[in-house]
C-alpha positions as a printed Julia matrix, in Angstrom:
158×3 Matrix{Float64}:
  -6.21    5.14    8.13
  -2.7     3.99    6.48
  -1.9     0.53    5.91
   1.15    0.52    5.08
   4.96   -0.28    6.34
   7.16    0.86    8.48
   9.99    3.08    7.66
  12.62    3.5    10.08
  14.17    6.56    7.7
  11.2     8.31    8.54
  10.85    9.09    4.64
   8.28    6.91    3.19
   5.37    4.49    4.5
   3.1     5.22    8.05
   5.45    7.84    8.88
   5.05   10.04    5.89
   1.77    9.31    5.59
   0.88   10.44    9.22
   3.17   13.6     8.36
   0.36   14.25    5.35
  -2.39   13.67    7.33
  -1.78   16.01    9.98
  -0.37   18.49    7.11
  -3.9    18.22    6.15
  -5.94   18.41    9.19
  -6.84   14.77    9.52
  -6.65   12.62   12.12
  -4.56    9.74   11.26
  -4.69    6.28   12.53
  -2.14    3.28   11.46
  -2.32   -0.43   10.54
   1.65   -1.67   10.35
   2.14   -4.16    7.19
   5.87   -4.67    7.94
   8.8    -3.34    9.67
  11.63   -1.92    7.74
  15.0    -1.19    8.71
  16.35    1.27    6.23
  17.66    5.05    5.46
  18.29    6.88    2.62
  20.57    4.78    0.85
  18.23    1.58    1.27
  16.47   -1.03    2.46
  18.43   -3.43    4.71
  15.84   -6.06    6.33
  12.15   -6.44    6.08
  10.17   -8.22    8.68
   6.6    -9.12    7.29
   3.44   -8.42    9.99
   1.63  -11.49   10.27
  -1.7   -11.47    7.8
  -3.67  -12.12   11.67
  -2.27   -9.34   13.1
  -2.63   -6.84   10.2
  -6.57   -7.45   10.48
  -6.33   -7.19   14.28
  -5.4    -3.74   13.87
  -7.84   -2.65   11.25
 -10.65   -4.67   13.96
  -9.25   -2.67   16.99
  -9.22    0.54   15.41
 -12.67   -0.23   13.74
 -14.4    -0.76   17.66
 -13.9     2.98   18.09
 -13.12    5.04   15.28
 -15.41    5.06   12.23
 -12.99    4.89    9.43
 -14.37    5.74    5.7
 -11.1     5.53    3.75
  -7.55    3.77    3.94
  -4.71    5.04    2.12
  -2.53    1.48    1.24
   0.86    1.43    0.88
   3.37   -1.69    1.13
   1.44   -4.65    1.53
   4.15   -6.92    1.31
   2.71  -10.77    1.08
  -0.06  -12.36   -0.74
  -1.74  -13.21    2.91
  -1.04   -9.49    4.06
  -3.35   -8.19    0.85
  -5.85  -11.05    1.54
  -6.4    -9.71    5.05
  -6.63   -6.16    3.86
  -9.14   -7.05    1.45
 -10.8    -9.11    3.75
 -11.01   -6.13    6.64
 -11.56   -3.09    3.98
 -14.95   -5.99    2.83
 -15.87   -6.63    6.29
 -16.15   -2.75    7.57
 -16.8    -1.47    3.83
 -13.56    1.11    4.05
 -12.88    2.93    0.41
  -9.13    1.93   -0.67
  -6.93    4.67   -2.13
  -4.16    2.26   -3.21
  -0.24    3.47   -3.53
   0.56    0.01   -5.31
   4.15   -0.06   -3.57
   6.44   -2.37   -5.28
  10.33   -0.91   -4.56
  11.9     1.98   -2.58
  12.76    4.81   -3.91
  16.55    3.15   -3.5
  15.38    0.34   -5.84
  14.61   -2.46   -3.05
  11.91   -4.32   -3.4
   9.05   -3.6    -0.81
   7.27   -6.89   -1.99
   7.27  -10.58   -2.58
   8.38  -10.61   -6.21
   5.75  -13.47   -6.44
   3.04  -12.19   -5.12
   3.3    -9.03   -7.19
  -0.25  -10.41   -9.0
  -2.03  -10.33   -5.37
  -2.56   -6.64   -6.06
  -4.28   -7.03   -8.83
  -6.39   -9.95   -7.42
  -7.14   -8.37   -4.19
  -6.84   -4.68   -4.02
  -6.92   -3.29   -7.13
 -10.74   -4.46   -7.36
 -11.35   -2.72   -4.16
  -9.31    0.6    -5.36
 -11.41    4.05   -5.5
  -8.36    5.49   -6.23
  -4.78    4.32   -7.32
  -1.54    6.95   -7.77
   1.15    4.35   -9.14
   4.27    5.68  -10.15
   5.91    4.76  -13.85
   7.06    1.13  -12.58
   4.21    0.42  -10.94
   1.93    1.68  -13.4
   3.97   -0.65  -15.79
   4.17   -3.79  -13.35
   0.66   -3.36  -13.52
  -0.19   -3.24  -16.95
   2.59   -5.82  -18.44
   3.2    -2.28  -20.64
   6.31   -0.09  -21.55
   5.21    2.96  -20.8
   7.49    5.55  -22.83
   4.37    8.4   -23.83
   2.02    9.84  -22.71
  -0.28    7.66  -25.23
   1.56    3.95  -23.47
   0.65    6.25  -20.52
  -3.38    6.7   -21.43
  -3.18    2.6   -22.83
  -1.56    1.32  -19.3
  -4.34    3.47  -17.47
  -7.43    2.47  -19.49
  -6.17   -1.73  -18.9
  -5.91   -1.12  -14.97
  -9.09    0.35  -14.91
């Protein structure tokens, strides 16, 4: 399962994750966070999923597919993470976490405010987390310039 945004580029979010999946043999299914409308150049609108409706699809696809592990993505909103964290709790789903803050264009693919959500609600649920450099240093509240800042930001997510 992805949780994740929309992309309407086709580059980054459910799309490229279902592109992976199948690239890998896996049978993907989707929970929609948000709906983007952007290309390569960036990201022009963003229209949030309602928190209900983002657990609605994690239920629905629950009834009749046994899911083990979601890959997350752009979560968007405080109340989208809360109803991720409440769902991946509720069916006991392992989180690999993509901690998406900005597009690759530099747009940012989250409430600026609600930035500390991830670390109250998903990052405590994480097996796994793959941020990039910003992330990694959103996270942390560290410059990351070595591979030492790089070994300090990773030991104070964990």
């Amino acid at each position: 399962m992805t949780i994740a945004g929309s992309d309407s580029g086709g580059g980054a979010g459910i799309e490229a994750d279902l592109k992976t999946f199948s690239a890998l043999g896996v049978f993907g299914t989707c929970v929609i966070t948000a709906i983007t409308a952007q290309n390569t150049r960036g990201v022009k609108e963003i229209f949030p999923v309602p928190p209900e409706m983002v657990k609605a699809q994690i239920q629905t696809v629950m009834e009749d597919i046994p899911i083990k592990v979601a890959k997350t993505g752009m979560l968007y909103s405080r109340g989208i993470m809360k109803a991720v964290a409440e769902s991946v709790d509720e069916y006991g789903i392992t989180i690999v976490a993509d901690p998406v803050l900005r597009a690759g264009t530099g747009s940012s693919l989250i409430i600026e405010e609600d930035k500390n959500s991830l670390i109250e609600f998903i990052l405590p649920r994480t097996k796994i987390l793959t941020p990039n450099l910003f992330e990694a240093e959103a996270i942390s509240s560290l410059k990351i310039r070595s591979l030492e800042d790089m070994k300090r930001a990773a030991r104070k997510i964990v």
